[in-house]
C-alpha positions in Angstrom: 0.0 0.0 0.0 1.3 3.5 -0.9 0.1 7.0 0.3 0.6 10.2 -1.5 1.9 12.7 0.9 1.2 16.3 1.2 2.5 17.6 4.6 0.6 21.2 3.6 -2.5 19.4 2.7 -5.7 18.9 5.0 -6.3 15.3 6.6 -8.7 13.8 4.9 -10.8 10.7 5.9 -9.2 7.9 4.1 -11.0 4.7 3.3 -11.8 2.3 6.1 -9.2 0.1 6.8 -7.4 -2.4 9.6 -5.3 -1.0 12.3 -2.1 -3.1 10.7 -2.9 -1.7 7.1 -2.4 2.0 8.7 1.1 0.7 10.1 2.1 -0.7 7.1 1.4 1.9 4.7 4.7 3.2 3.0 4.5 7.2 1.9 5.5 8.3 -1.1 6.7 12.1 -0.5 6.0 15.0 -2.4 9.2 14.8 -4.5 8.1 11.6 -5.8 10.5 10.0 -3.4 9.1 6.3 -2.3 10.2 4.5 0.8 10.3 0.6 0.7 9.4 0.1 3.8 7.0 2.4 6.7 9.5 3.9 9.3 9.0 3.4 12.5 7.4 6.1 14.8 9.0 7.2 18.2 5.8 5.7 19.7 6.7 2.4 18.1 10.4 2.5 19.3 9.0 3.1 22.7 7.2 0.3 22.9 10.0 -2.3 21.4 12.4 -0.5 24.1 10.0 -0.8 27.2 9.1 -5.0 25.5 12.7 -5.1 25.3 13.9 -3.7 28.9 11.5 -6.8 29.8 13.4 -9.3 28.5 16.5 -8.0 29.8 15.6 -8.2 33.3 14.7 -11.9 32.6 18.2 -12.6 31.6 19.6 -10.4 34.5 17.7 -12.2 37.4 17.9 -16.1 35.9 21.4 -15.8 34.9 22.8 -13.9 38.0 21.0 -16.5 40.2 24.0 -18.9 39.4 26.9 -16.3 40.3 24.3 -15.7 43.7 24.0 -19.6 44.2 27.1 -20.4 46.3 26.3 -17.6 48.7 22.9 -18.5 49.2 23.7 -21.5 49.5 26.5 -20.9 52.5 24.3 -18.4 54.4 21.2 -20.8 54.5 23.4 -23.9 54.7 20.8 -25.3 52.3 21.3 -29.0 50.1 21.7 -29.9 46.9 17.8 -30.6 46.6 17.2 -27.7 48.0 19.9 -25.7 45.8 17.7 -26.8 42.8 15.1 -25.4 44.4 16.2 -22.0 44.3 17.4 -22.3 41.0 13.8 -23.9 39.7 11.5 -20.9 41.7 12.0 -18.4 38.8 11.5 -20.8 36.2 8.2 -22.4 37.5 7.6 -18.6 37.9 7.9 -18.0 34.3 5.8 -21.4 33.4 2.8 -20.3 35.7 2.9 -16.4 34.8 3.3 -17.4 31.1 0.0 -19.0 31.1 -1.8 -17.9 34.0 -1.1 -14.0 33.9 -0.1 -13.3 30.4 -3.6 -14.5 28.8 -5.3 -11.7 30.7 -4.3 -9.8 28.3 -6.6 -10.8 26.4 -9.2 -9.5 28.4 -8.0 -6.4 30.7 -5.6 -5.4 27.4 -1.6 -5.1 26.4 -0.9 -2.1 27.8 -2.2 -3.1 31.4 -1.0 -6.4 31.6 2.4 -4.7 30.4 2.3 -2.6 33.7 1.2 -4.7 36.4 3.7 -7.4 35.4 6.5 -5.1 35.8 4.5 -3.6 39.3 5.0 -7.4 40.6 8.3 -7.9 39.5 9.7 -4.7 41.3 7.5 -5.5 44.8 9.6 -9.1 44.5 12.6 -8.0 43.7 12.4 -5.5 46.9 11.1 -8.2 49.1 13.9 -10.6 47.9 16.6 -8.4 48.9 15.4 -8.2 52.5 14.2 -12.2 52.9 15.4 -14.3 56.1 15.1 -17.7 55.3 14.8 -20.6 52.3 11.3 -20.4 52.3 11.0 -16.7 51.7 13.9 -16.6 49.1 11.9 -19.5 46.9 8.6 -17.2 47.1 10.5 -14.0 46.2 12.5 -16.0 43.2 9.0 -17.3 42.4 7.4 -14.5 42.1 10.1 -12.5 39.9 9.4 -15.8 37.8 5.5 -14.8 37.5 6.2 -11.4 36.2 8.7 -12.3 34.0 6.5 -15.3 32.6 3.9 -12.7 31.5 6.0 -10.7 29.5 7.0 -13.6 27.6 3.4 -13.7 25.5 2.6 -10.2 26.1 5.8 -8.7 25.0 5.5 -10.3 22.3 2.2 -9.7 21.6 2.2 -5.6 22.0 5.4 -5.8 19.5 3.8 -7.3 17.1 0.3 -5.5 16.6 2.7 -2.1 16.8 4.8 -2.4 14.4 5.3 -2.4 10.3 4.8 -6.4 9.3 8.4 -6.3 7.3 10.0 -5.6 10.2 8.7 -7.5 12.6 10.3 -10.6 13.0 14.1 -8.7 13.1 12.3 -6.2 15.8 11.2 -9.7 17.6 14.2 -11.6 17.4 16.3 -8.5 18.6 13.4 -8.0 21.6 14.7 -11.5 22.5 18.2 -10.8 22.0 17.7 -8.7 25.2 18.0 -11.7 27.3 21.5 -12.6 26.2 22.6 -9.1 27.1 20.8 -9.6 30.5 22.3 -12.7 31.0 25.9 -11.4 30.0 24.6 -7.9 32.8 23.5 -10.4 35.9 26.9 -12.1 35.1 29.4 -9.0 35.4 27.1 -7.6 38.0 27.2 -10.7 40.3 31.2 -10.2 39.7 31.5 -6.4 40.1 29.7 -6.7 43.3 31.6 -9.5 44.7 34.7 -7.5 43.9 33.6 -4.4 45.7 31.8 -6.0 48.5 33.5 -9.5 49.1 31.0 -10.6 52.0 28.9 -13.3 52.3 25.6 -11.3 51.8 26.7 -9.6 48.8 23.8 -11.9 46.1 21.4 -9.5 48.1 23.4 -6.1 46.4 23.5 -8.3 43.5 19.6 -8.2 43.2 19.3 -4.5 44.1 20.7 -3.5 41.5 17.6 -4.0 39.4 15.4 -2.6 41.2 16.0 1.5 40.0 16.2 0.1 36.2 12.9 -1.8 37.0 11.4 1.3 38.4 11.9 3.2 35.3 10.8 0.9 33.0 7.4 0.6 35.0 7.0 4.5 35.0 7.8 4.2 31.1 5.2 2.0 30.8 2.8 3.6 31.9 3.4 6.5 28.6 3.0 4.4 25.9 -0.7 3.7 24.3 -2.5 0.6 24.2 -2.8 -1.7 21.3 -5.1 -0.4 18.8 -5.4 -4.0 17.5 -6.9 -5.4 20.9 -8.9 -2.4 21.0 -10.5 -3.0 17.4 -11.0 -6.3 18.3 -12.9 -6.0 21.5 -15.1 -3.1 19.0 -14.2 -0.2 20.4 -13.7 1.8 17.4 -13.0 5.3 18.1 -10.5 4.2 20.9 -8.7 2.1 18.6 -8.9 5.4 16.1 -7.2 7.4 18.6 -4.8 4.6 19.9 -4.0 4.3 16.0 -3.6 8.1 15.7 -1.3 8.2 18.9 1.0 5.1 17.7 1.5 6.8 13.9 1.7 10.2 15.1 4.8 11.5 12.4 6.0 15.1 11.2 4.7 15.4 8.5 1.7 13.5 9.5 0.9 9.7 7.9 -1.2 8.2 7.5 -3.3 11.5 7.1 -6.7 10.1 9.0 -7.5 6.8 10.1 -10.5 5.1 9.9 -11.0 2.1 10.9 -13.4 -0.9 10.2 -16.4 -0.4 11.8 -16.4 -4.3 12.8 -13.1 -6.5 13.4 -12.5 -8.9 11.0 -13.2 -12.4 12.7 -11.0 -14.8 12.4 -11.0 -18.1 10.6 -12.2 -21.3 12.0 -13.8 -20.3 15.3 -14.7 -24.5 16.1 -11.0 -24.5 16.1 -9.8 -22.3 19.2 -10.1 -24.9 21.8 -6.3 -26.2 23.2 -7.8 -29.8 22.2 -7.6 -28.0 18.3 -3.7 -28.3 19.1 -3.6 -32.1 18.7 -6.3 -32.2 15.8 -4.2 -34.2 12.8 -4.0 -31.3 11.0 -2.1 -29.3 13.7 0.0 -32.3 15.1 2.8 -31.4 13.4 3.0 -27.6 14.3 2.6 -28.7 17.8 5.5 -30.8 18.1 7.4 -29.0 15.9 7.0 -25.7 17.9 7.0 -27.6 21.6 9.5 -30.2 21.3 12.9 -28.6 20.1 12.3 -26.2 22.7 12.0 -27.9 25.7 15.5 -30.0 24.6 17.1 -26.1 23.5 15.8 -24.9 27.1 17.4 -28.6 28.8 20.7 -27.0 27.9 20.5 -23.1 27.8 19.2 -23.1 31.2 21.3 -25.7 32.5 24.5 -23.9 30.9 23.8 -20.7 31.7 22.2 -21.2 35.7 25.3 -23.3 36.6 28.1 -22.1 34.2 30.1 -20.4 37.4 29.6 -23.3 39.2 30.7 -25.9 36.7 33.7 -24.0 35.9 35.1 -23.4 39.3 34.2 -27.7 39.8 36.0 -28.3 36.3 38.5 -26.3 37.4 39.6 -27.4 40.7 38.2 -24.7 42.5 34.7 -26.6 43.9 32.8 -24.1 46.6 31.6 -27.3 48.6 35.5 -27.7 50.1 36.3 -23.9 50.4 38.3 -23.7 53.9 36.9 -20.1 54.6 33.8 -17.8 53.2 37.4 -15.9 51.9 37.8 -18.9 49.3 34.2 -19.5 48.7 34.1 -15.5 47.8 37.4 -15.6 45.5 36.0 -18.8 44.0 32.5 -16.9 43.1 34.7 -14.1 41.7 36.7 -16.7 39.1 33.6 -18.6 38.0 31.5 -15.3 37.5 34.3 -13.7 35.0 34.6 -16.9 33.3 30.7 -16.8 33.1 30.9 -13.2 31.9 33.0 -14.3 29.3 31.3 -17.4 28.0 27.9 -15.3 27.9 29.3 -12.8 25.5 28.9 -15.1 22.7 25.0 -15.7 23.4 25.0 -11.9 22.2 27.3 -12.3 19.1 25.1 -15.3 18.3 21.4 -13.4 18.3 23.6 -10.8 16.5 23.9 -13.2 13.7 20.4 -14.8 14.1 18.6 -11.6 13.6 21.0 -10.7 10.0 20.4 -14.2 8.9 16.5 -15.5 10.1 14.6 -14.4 6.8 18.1 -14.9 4.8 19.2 -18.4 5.5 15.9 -19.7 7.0 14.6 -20.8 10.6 15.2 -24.2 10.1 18.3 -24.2 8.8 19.2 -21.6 11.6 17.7 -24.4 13.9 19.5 -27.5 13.2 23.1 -26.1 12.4 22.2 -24.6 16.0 21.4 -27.9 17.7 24.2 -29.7 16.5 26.8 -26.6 16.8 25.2 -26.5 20.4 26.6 -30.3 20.5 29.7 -29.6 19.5 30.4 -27.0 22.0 29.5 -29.3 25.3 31.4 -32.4 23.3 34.8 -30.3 23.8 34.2 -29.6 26.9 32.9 -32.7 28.5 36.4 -33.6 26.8 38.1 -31.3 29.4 38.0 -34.3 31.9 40.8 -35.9 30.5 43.2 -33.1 30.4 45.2 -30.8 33.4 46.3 -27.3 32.9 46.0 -24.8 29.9 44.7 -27.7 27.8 41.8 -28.3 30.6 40.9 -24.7 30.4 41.4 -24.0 26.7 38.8 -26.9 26.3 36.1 -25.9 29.2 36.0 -22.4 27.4 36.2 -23.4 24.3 33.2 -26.2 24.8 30.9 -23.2 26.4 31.7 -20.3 23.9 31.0 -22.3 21.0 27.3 -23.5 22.6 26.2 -20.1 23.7 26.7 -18.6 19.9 25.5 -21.2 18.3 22.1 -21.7 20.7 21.0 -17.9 20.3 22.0 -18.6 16.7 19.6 -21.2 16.1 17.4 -22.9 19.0 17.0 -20.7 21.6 16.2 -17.6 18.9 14.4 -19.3 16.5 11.8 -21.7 18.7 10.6 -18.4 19.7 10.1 -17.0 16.7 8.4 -20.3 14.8 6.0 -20.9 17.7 4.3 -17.8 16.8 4.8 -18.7 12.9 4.0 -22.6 12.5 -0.3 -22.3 14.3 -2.9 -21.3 12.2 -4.6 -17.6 12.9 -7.4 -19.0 15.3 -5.2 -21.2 17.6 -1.6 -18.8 17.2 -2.3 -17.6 20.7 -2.9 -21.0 22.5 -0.3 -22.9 20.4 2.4 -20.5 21.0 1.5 -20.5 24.8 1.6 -24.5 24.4 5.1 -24.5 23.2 6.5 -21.9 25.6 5.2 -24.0 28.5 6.8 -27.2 27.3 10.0 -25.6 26.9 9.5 -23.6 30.3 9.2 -27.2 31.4 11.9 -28.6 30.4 14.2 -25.4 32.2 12.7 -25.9 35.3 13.2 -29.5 35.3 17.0 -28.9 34.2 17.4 -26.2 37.2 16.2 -28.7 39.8 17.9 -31.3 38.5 21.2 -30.2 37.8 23.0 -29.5 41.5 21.7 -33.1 42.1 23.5 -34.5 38.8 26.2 -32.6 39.3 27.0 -34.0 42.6 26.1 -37.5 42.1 27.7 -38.1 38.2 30.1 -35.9 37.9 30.4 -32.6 35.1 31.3 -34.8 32.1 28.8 -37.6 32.4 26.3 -34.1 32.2 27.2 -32.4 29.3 27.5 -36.3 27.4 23.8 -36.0 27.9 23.4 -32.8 27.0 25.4 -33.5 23.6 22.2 -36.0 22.8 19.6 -33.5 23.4 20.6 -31.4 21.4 21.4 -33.5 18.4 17.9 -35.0 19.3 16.9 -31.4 19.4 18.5 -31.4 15.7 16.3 -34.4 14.3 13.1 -33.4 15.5 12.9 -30.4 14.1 13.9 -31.5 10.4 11.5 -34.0 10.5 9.0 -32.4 11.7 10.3 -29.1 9.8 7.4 -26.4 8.7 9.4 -23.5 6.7 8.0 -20.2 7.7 11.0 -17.8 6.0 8.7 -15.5 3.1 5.6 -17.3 3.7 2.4 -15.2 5.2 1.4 -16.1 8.4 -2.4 -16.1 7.0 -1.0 -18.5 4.5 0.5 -21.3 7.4 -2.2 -24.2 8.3 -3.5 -24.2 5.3 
């Protein structure tokens, strides 16, 4: 669609259209200069930051959780079981807010669903740094895990109905690419703080430090409009007009009025909406596709990145359970977090190269060079067991680097993006849900599990069965494989 554009000319009432056929309209200017694609508004970069900020502080608070574990675990004096525990609150967290909290969105709209997550994940994040005992630290986590579960659907969502459809899965992916940075932020956070304040309480600092960015991004929330899609939808026009109006507002102005439908569109195949649909024949294959690589990618990204400082300082001789002093257990937190901070770097480099390449090389291809690079990397270092020295380190390193590029390369990047590709219109909501549940799954059961495994097997014996999730991770989804790269989402299920 093309627009004519005369900044001195008078609005006019333009034909009634959708609220995404407004944001995708490209101007031609007076000059007879035509842009290929519709820039994006300051409204619209708002909302991508504020989505983005979102998944930052996901990254921040999962990842920083295993630079924090060996001193929660000293000061408690808590078990293994219970270790996993801790690690496993914000992820259940996620699982529960991801379904529970972010389909009221739905009902009570983006824009305040958008808020009051971010109102629960700074009253948490307060409590936390003030809690007593196990059990309060496992609420708090939990509850930073609720919030941060809602954003996971609603992020996306109010990204998508905001913004131009060429751009959108790039402005999606990068969204996402925010966790890596988090990640790589909780990591060289947890080891700033333990540098500058080498006590035993210092995870508590660790976790304050959120809580002012946290704060800002609430306020910020709070200034952008609501979803003129949702609005449309739930048939209130002239709100979804001015929403419209407020998200496209430009100098000079375009589109030059907005009129909308005066009924929404329904969507296809309203029989179909029900999570049983999910399982129909014709959608069995989305649903596996979608659900299945990512709860094996989420086995190992969580796993790696929760316990990377703590699998490092074991694999290399420096293992907190047989510190002689709080002073070794704090200079052994401080080695494992900068080798942490350094292994994380390349989950950024890696959605770097995942947002250049997902509509260029493919998703699927993206996907399973992913999985098995991802196997690669923990193969060479489970093969640091049978070395000493520079080689031992060289190969731990090595092993981890080369996993966290290629698993925000391919699986971790692109199972979020193909979940909300691979459904049909009337079940996209649900089965996207489904398959970020599953994987959700699969990282809380790798965060409970892992400080048992890695106590009772040993680190190699781990990352061997890591290296045959993810080339089962590999095989399912080429089998199961459902191209998504050019084709229109109205187009997939049919």
């Amino acid at each position: 669609m093309q627009q004519t554009i005369d900044p001195t000319a008078p609005l006019s009432r333009a034909a009634a259209k959708s609220v995404q056929d407004y944001i995708d309209e490209c101007p031609i200017w007076p000059d007879g200069t035509q842009l290929p694609s519709a820039p994006m508004t300051w409204m619209q970069w708002r909302i991508w930051s504020l989505a983005a900020a979102g998944k930052f502080f996901e990254g921040f608070v999962v990842f920083m959780t295993g630079v924090a574990l060996p001193l929660i675990s000293h000061e408690f004096g808590i078990s293994a079981a219970q270790n996993g525990l801790v690690s496993a609150a914000s992820l259940m967290g996620i699982l529960v807010g991801a379904i529970g909290l972010g389909g009221m969105s739905d009902y009570f709209g983006r824009k305040r669903m958008f808020i009051v997550e971010m109102v629960i994940f700074c009253a948490f994040l307060v409590l936390l740094t003030i809690c007593t005992n196990f059990l309060s630290l496992v609420i708090c986590l939990f509850g930073l895990g609720v919030a941060l579960g809602c954003d996971y659907p609603t992020a996306h969502m109010i990204i998508s109905e905001s913004i131009p459809s060429t751009s959108r899965g790039r402005l999606v992916l990068a969204a996402f690419g925010f966790q890596a940075l988090g990640a790589l932020g909780g990591t060289a956070i947890g080891y700033l703080v333990l540098s500058l304040t080498p006590t035993l309480d210092a995870w508590r600092w660790m976790y304050a430090t959120a809580i002012i960015p946290a704060l800002i991004v609430t306020v910020g929330r709070f200034f952008i409009t609501e979803s003129p899609s949702w609005l449309h939808v739930r048939g209130s026009v002239e709100e979804a007009e001015a929403a419209a109006r407020r998200l496209l507002r430009r100098v000079p102005q375009y589109p030059a009025s907005i009129e909308l439908l005066r009924e929404a569109e329904g969507g296809e195949g309203h029989g179909e909406k029900s999570f049983l649909a999910l399982f129909h024949k014709r959608n069995l294959r989305a649903t596996i596709f979608s659900s299945v690589p990512w709860f094996l990618q989420d086995l190992g990204t969580y796993g790696i990145g929760i316990f990377t400082p703590t699998i490092l300082a074991i694999a290399l001789g420096n293992k907190p359970d047989h510190v002689r002093s709080i002073s070794d257990l704090i200079l052994n937190d401080i080695f494992a977090a900068k080798g942490a901070a350094l292994t994380t770097m390349l989950l950024i480099v890696g959605i770097v190269f995942a947002v250049m390449l997902a509509d260029k090389v493919g998703r699927i291809k993206l996907q399973v060079v992913g999985f098995v690079g991802c196997a690669v990397g923990l193969l060479i270092a489970s093969l640091s067991g049978n070395f000493d020295g520079g080689t031992k380190t060289v190969l731990i390193f090595a092993g981890f680097m080369l996993f966290n590029f290629m698993t925000n390369l391919g699986p971790n990047a692109q199972t979020y993006l193909l979940a909300g590709e691979v459904f049909p219109t009337a079940i996209r909501g649900v089965g996207a849900g489904f398959a970020a549940a599953i994987g959700k799954i699969g990282a809380v059961s790798t965060a409970f599990l892992f400080p048992i495994l890695l106590a009772g097997i040993g680190t190699s014996a781990l990352l061997y069965i890591l290296v045959v999730t993810s080339l089962l991770g590999a095989v399912v989804t080429w089998l199961f494989r459902i191209e998504t790269t050019g084709v229109s989402l109205d187009q997939i299920g049919k």
